[in-house]
N, C-alpha and C positions, 0 to 999 in steps of 0.2 A: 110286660116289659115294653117298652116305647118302641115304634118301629124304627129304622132306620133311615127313614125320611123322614123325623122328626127333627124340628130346630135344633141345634146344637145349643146342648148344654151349658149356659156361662154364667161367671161366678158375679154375685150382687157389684154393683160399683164401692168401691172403699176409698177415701180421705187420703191414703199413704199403702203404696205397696208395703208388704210386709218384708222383712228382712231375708235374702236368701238362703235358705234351708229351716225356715223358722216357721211355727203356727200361730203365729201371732195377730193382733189386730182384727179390721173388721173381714181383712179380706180370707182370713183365717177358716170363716167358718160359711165359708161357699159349696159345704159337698151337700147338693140337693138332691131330694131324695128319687131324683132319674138315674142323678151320677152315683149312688150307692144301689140300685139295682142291677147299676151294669159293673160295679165290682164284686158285687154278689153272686151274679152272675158266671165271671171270670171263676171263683174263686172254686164257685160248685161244681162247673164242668173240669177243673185240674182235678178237683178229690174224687168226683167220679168216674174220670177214667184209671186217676189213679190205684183206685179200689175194687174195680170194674174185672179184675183177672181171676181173681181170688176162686170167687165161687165155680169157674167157668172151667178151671186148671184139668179133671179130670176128662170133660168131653173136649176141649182142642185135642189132648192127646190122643183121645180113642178116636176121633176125625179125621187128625192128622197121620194117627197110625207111629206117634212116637213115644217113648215113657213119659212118666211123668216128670221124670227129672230134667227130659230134654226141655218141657213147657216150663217150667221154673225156671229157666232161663233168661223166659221174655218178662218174668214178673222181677226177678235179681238186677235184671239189668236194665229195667224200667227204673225202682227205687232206687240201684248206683248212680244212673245219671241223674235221676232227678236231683238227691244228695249233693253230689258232686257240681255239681250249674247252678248251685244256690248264688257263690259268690262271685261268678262271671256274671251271671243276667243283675246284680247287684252292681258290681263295677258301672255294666253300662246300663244301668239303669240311672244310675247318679252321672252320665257322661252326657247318653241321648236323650233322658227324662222316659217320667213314667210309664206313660201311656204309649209312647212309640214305639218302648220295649216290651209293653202288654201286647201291642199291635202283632210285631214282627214275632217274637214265639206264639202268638192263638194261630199266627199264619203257618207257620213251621210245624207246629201240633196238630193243625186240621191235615195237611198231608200225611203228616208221622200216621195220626190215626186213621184214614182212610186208608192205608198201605199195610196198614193191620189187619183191617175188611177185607182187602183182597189178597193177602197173602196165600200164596200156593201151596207152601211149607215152613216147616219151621225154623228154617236159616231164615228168610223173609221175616216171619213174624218174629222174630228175637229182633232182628236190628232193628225193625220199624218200634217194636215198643219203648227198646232204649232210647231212638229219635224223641218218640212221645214224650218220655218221662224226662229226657231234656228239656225240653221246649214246653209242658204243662210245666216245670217247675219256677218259670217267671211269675205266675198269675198270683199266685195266693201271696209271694214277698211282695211285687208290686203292689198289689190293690189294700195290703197295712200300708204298704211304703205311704201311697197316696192319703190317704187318712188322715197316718202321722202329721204329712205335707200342709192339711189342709182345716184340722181340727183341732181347738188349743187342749193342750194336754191336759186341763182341769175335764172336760167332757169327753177327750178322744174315747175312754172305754165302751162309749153308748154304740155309736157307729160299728167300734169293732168287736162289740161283741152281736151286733147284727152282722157282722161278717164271719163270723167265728158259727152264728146259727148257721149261713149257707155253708159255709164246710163242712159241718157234723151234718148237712142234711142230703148232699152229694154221697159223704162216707154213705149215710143208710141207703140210700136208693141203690146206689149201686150193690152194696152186699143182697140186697133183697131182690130186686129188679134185673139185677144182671143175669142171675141164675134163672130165673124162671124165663125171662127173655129168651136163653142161650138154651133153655128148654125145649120151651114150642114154638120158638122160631129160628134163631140163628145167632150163634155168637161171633160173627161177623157182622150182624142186624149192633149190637152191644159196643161195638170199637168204631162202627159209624157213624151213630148218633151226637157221641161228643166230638168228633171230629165236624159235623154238621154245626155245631154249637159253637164251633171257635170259630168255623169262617164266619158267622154271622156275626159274631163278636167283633172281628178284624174291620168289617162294617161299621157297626155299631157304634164302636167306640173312636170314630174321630169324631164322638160330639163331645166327647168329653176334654174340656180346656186341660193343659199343660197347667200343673201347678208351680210356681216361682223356687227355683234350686238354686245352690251357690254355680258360678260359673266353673266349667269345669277345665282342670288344670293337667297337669302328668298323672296317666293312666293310671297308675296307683296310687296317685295321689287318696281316694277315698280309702282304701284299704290303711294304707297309712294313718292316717286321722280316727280310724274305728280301734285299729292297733298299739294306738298312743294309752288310749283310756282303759284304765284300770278296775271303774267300772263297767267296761264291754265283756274283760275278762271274765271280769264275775257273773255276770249276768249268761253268759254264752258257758261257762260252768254249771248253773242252775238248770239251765238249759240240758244242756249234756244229760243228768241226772234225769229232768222231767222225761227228758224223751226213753231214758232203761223204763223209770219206773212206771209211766204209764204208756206208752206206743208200746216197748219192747214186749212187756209183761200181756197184755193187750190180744196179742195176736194169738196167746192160745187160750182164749175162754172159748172158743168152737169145738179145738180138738180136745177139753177138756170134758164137754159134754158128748162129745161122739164117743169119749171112750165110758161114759154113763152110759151106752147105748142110746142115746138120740141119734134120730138121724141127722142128718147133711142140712134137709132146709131147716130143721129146729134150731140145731146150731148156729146158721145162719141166720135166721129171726131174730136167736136171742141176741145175739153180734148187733146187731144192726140199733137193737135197745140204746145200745150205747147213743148212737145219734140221734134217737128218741130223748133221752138224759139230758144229752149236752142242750136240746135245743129248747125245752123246758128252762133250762137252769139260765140258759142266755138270756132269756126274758127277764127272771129276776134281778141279774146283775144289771141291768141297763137302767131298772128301777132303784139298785141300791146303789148306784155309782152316784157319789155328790151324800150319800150319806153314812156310809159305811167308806172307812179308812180303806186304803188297800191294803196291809195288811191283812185286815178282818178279813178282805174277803180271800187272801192267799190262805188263811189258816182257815177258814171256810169249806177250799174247794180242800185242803189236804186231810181234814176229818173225811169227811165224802171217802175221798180215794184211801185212807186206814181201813173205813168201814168195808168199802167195797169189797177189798183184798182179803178183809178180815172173812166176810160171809162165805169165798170162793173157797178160803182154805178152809175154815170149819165144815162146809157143806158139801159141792161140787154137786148135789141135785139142780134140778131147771130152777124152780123157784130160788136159791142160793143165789144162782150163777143172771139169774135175771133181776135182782137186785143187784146185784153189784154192776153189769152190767150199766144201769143206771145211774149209779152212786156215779162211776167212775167217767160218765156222761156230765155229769152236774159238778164233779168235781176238774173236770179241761175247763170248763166255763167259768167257774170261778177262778180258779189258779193261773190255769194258765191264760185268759186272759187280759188279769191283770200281771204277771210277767210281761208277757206280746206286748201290752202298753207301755211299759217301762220302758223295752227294748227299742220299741219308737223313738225316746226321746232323749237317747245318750249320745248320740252323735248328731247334732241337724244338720252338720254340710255335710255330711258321706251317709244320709237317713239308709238310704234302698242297702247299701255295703252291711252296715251292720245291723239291721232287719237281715238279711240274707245270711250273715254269718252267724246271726241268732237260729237260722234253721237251718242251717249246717249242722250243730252244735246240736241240737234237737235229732236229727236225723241218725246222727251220729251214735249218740246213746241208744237213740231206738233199736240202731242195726246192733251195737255192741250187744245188749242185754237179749236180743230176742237170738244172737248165736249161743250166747251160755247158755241158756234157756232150755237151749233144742236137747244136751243131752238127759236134764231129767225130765222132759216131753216124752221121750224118747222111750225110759223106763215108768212113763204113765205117772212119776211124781208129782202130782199135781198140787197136791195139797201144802206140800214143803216150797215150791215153790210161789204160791199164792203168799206163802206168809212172807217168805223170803222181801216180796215188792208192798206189802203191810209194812214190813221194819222198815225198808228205803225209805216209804214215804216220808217216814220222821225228819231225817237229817234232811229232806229235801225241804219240808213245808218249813223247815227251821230256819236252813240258811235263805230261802227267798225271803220269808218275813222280815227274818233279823237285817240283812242288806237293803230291803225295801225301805225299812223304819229309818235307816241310817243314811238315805242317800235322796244328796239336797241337788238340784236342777243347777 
């Protein structure tokens, strides 16, 4: 990555600015490949702190000296606020522009996480994560938002499916990295690092130029304009749905192998596949984008994610569980995103607003499906429930397809 005393970043000279909140023309296709390292950037240090608790949950508690249920506190209320700040850092995202509001939460997140590291107990570290997972939830809306901003939507998938690689590769480090970190060194060493990460970011990224927005009007005005369209609905529906069937479902392939008897880091290994999966498969897509329909590849990544779901419930062995683990890797990269690309391009004066309320809507399902979830977890069901998110996937890959096929710019 480029230091931060390197020249700032600016976009080729273009004939006519391009229309505000639009990706059009020459000036369109200015994101160089400095300015998509430092959104890739952004994008891996939000999912690895975001992901970064997980494995770490039982030694805070035995350090801390509190249950474990008091430490699930800092991880609940990390994902509430992240969830929940999707459509505020959206509002002003679309008010002060992209990168200022990447600027000011990587700044608020570098403190959140370092107040994590030194936290004394765990009143501290609860609110310092909530902070966190406020303020890391700008990064990953932001830097599609930019994309969207800057890429004509005949190629936008390329770019963001190399950002979709840094997210599923954030997710694995962290499942893998954190724990063994938090091992033999320190898991306060783990809540530092990405906090280290975003103030250099906060750096970093004033090279990156301000992409041309509609001018901005009455504070809701964006929300309003994302609100009107009736494809936003739909698409933040699908959404809904993607996030039960693969996030919610998602979170117990670990405890589904601890209760095969694997331990803790196997489990964790195979978890982490997933971001193995995704970031293989994102290669592909960047190749088959321009030749393969979107559709093709929506009903692409939703076989992937039948399959996955299919081997977990017939199987629930490592080998099972690490196929699918993969499948369901290859199948976010396909599916969802080309969904993500869609959601770019339904609103271009309030772009960040509904990107943001796309991953509300995301979030949302995710939290819904993974509390059904918990009680046949609970009784070790695993195999009913595996199938259970096999049958979703149906009506999901259907309705994205069939709306995709149907919906004209």
């Amino acid at each position: 990555m480029d230091t931060a005393e390197s020249p700032r970043i600016t976009p080729p000279p273009a004939s006519a600015a391009p229309p505000p909140g639009t990706a059009t023309g020459p000036a369109a296709q200015a994101l160089s490949p400095a300015a998509l390292r430092l959104l890739r950037a952004a994008g891996f240090v939000s999912n690895f702190d975001r992901f970064c608790i997980t494995p770490m949950l039982l030694l805070i508690g035995s350090q801390l000296g509190v249950p474990l249920g008091t430490v699930m506190l800092a991880a609940s209320g990390y994902f509430l606020a992240y969830g929940l700040m999707q459509p505020v850092w959206g509002l002003a995202s679309d008010r002060l522009g992209r990168v200022r509001v990447m600027r000011i939460s990587l700044g608020g997140a570098a403190v959140a996480a370092l107040c994590s590291a030194l936290a004394p107990g765990a009143t501290v570290l609860i609110v310092a994560r909530a902070a966190a997972g406020g303020c890391f939830a700008a990064s990953v809306a932001a830097s599609l938002t930019y994309v969207g901003d800057t890429v004509p939507a005949a190629v936008r998938q390329r770019p963001l499916s190399a950002l979709m690689t840094a997210f599923a590769l954030g997710t694995a480090v962290a499942t893998v990295v954190a724990g063994a970190l938090a091992h033999y060194v320190s898991w306060r060493l783990v809540f530092a690092l990405p906090g280290l990460i975003a103030a250099y970011l906060v750096v970093a990224l004033r090279r990156l130029p301000e992409p041309p927005r509609a001018a901005p009007g009455a504070l809701l005005a964006p929300l309003r304009v994302v609100l009107r369209s009736r494809w936003q609905w739909y698409v933040m529906a699908v959404a809904m749905l993607e996030g039960a069937v693969l996030l919610g479902f998602l979170t117990y392939l670990a405890p589904a192998l601890e209760h095969r008897g694997a331990s803790a880091t196997l489990a964790g290994a195979v978890s982490a596949l997933y971001g193995v999966g995704a970031m293989a498969a994102a290669q592909c897509v960047k190749r088959l984008v321009g030749r393969w329909t979107p559709v093709r590849l929506i009903v692409a990544g939703g076989v992937q994610m039948a399959v996955a779901y299919g081997l977990a419930a017939a199987g629930g062995s490592v080998p099972a569980l690490v196929g699918c683990a993969l499948l369901l890797g290859g199948g976010w990269s396909f599916l969802h995103s080309t969904i993500q690309s869609w959601a770019t391009a339904l609103s271009p004066a309030a772009r960040a607003t509904g990107v943001a309320m796309f991953g509300l809507a995301l979030y949302v399902g995710s939290a819904v499906a993974s509390a059904l979830a918990a009680g046949p977890a609970e009784r070790h069901a695993y195999g009913g429930m595996f199938l259970t998110a096999a049958a979703l996937t149906v009506p999901l890959t259907v309705a994205a397809a069939v709306g995709r096929a149907r919906y004209r710019s």
